[in-house]
C-alpha positions in Angstrom: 84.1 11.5 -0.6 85.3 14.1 -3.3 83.3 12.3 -6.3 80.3 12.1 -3.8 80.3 15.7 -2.8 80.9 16.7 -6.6 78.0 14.6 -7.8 75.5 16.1 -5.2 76.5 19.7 -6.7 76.2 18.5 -10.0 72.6 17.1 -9.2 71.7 20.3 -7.5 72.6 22.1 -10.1 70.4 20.0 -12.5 67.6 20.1 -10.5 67.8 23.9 -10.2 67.7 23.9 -13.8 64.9 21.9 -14.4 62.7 24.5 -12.0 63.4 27.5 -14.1 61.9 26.0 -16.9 58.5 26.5 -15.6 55.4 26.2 -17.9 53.6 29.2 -19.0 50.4 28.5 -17.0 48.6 30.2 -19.8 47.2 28.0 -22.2 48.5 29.2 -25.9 44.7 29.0 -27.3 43.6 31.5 -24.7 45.9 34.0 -25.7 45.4 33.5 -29.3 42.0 34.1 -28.3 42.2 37.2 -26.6 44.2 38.7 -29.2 41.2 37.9 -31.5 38.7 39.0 -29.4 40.8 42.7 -28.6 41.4 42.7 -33.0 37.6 42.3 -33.4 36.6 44.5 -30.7 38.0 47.5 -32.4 36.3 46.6 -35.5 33.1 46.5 -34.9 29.9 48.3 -32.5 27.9 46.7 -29.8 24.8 47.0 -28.2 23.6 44.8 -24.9 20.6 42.6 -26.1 20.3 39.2 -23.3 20.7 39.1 -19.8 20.4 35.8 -17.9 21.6 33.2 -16.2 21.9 29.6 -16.8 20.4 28.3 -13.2 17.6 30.0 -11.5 18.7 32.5 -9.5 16.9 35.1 -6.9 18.5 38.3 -8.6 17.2 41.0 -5.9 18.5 39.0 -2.7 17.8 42.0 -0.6 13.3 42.0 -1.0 11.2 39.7 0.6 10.2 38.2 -2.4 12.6 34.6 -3.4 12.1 34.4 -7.5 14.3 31.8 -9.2 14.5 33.1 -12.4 17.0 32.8 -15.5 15.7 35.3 -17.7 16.9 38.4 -16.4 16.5 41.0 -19.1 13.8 42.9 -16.7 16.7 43.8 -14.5 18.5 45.7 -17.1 18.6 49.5 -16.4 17.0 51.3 -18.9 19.6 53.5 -19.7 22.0 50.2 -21.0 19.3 48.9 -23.0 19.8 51.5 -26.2 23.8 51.8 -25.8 26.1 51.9 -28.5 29.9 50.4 -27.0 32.9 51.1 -29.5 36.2 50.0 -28.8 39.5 51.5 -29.5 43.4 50.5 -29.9 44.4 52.7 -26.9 42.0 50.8 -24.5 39.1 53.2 -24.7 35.5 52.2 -24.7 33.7 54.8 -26.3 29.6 54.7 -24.8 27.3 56.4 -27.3 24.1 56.6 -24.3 21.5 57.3 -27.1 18.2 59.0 -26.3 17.9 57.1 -22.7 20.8 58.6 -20.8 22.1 57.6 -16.9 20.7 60.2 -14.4 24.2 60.5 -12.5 26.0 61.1 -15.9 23.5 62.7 -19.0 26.6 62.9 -21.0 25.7 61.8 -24.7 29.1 60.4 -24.7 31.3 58.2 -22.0 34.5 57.5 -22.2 35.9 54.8 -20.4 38.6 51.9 -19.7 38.5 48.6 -20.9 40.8 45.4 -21.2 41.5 41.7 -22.3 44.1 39.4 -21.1 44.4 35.4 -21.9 45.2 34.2 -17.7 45.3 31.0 -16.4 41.4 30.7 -16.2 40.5 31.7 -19.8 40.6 34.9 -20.9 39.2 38.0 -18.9 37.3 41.3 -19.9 37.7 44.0 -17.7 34.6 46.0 -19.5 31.5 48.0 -17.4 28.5 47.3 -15.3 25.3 48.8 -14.9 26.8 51.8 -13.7 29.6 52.4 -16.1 32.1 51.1 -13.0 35.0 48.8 -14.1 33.2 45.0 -13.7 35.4 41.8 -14.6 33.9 39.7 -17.0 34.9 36.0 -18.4 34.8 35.5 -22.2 32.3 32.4 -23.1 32.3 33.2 -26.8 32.4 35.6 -29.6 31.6 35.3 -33.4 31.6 37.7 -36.2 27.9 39.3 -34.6 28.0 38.7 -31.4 30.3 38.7 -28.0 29.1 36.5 -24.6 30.7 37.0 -21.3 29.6 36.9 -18.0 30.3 38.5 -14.4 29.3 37.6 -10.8 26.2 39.3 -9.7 25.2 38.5 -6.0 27.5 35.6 -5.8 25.9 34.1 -9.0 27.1 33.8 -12.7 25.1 35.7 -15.0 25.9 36.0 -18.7 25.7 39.0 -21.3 25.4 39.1 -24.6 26.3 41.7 -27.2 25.2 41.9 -30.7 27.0 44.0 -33.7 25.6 46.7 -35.0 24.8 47.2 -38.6 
């Protein structure tokens, strides 16, 4: 009875062990990957230039009109169309509005917050919508020229794309 009661401890113990080893659930290529995409952030300046989705969608769910479009560039406000986006080290986006500014803020210059973090799903962009309001965006890609994420709009995936500027 001893050896039996010392061998259940001793498997108890063994099995506890085994637990707190848990696997990181975030994959090691998705955090390389956000720290590249934070590194070349900071080195470079974007502008918005593609908007769309890859299914048809109906983007303005609240008309009377059903369109199934994936081309969604008309929907962009005019105001994000000739923005300038510079990152910094401290988690600042810097927003250089250009000549078409947003009527609720004409400032030439916005400052606001931004992030990336690898997580279990890929890696995230906490980054701005059409509004300058914090929006939550999934990295698809990014290259030396260009950065492509997208966001949920309406319940539906559509994808942005950011080129560098010269």
């Amino acid at each position: 009875m001893k050896y039996l009661l010392v061998a259940v401890v001793a498997l108890t113990v063994l099995a506890c062990n085994k637990k707190s080893e848990a696997v990181d659930p975030i994959r090691s290529e998705d955090k390389a990957k956000a720290a590249a995409l934070t590194e070349f952030l900071k080195s470079e300046e974007f502008r918005l230039t593609k908007y769309y989705s890859d299914e048809p969608i109906d983007y303005i769910d609240t008309d009377q009109v059903v369109m199934q479009e994936t081309e969604l560039w008309q929907y962009v406000s005019n105001w994000l169309k000739d923005d300038a986006y510079s990152f910094s080290s401290t988690g600042d986006v810097v927003i250089d509005q250009n000549a078409t500014r947003y009527e609720a803020d004409t400032a030439a210059i916005l400052m606001r917050k931004f992030s990336v973090a690898a997580d279990p799903e890929g890696v995230g962009f906490k980054f701005v919508g059409h509004e300058y309001q914090p929006l939550n965006y999934r990295l698809i890609s990014f290259s030396d020229t260009n950065l492509v994420v997208w966001a949920k709009w309406n319940g539906k995936k559509v994808i942005s794309e950011y080129k560098t500027l010269p």
